[in-house]
C-alpha positions in Angstrom: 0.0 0.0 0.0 1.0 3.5 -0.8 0.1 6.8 0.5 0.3 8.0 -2.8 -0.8 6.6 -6.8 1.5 4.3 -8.3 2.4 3.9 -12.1 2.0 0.3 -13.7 5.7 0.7 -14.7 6.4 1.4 -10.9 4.3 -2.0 -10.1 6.2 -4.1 -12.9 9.6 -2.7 -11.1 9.0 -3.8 -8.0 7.3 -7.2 -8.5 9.6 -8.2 -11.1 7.1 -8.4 -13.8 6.2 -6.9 -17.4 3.7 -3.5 -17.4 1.6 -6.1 -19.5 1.3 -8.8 -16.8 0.9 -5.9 -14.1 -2.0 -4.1 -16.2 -3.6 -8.0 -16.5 -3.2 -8.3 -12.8 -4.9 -4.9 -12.2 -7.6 -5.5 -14.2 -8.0 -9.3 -11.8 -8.0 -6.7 -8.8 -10.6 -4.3 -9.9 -12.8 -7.1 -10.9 -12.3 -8.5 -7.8 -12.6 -5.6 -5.4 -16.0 -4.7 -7.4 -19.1 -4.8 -5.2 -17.0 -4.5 -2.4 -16.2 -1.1 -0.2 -12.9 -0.6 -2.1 -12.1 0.6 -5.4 -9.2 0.4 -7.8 -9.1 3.9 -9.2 -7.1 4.7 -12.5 -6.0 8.2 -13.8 -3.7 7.9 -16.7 -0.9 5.7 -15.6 -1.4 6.1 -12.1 -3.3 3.1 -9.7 -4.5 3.4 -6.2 -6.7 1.6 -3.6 -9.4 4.1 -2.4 -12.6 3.3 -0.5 -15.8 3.1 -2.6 -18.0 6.2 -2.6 -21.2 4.3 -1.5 -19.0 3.0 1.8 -17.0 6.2 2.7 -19.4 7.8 5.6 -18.9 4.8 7.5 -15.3 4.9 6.9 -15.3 8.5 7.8 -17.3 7.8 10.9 -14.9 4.6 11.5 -11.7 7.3 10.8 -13.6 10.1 13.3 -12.9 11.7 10.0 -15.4 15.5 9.3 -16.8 15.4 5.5 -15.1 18.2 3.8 -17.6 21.1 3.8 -17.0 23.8 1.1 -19.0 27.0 0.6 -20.7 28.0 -2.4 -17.9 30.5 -3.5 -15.3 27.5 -3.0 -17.3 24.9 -4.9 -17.8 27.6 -7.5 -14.1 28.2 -7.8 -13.4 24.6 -7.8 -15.9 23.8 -10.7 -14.4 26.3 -12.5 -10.8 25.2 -12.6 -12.2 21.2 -12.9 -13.9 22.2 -16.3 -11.2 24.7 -17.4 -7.9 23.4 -16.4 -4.9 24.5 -16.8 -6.5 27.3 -15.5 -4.8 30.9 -14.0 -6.2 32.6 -11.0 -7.4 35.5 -13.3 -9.0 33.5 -15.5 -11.0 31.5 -12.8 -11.7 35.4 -11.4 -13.1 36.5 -14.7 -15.5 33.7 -14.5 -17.1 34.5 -11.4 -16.6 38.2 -11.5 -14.9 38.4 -8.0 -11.4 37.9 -6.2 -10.6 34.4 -5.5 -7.4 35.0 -3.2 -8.8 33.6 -0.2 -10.6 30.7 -2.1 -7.8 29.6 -3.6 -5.6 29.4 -0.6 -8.5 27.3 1.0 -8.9 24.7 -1.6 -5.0 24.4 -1.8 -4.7 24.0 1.8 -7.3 21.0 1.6 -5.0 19.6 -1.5 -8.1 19.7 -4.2 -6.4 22.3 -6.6 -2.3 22.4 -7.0 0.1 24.1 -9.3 0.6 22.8 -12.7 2.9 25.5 -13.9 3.1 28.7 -15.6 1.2 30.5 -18.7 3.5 31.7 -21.5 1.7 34.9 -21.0 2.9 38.4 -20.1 3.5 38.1 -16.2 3.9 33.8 -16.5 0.4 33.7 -14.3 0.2 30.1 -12.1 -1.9 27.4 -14.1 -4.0 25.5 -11.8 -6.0 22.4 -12.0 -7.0 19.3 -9.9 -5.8 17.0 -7.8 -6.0 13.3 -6.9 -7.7 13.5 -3.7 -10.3 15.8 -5.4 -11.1 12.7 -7.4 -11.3 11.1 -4.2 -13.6 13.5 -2.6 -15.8 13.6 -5.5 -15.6 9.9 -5.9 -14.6 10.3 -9.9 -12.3 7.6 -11.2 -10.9 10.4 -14.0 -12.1 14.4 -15.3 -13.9 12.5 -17.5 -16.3 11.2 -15.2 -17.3 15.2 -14.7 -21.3 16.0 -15.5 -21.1 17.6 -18.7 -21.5 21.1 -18.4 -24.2 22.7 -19.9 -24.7 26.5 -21.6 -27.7 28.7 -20.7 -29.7 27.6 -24.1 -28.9 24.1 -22.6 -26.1 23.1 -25.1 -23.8 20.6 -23.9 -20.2 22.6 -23.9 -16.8 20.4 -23.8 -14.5 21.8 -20.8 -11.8 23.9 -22.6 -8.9 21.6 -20.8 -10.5 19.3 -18.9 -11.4 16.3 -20.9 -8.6 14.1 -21.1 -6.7 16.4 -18.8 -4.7 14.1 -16.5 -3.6 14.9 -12.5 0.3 15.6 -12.9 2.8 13.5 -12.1 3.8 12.9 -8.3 
């Protein structure tokens, strides 16, 4: 067990085996754990064990642990960067038409949003965009397991970054 995701070349390393027999043994392990209250959660090349959505309150309870309670203006923020990432902290404040300064700071401090780098734009603004554990606390397996977001008309819009985006590498 790892505190953090592993790659299937990682896993082939360490158990002496090929990334082919590793990915075949993954997929034997998802199967199995399926119906059970743990989950083998893929984004990209990265593999972890996480609890099952449907069984985390108990685990919580179990762990004393509190559910993560965002306000409106943090979820707001978050949904932004999930749909638009790479996203800068202008960009995300041009969205919602106020400053995000303290917003940001909270959902970095709770590890849902991290760095991903800088724009090649005047100034090199900080790109944003999601982390693993808010896959976790979403229960999503990847970004592409978002709702699709919808226009005002009710047009279904593709996320600018976030289809296909991947969380970067540990």
């Amino acid at each position: 067990m790892a505190e953090k995701p592993v790659t299937k070349n990682e896993l082939a390393r360490i158990a002496g085996g090929t990334p082919r027999a590793v990915e075949n043994a993954l997929a034997e392990l998802a199967a199995a754990y399926d119906g059970t209250g743990l989950r083998l959660q893929r984004s990209a090349d990265e593999w972890q064990i996480v609890t099952a959505p449907q069984h985390a309150p108990q685990v919580a309870a179990y762990l004393g642990a509190d559910r993560l309670r965002l306000s409106p203006a943090s979820l707001e923020t978050l949904s932004v960067i999930a749909y638009r990432q790479p996203a800068t902290r202008a960009e995300v404040e041009a969205i919602r038409g106020v400053n995000c300064d303290q917003t940001f700071y909270t959902l970095a401090s709770r590890r849902l949003i991290e760095e991903r780098g800088r724009k090649e734009a005047p100034g090199r603004p900080i790109l944003y965009g999601t982390t693993w554990e808010f896959l976790e606390c979403f229960g999503l397996q990847s970004l592409d397991d978002l709702p699709r977001a919808l226009s005002p008309e009710g047009q279904v819009l593709e996320a600018a970054g976030a289809r296909g985006a991947e969380p970067p590498d540990r």
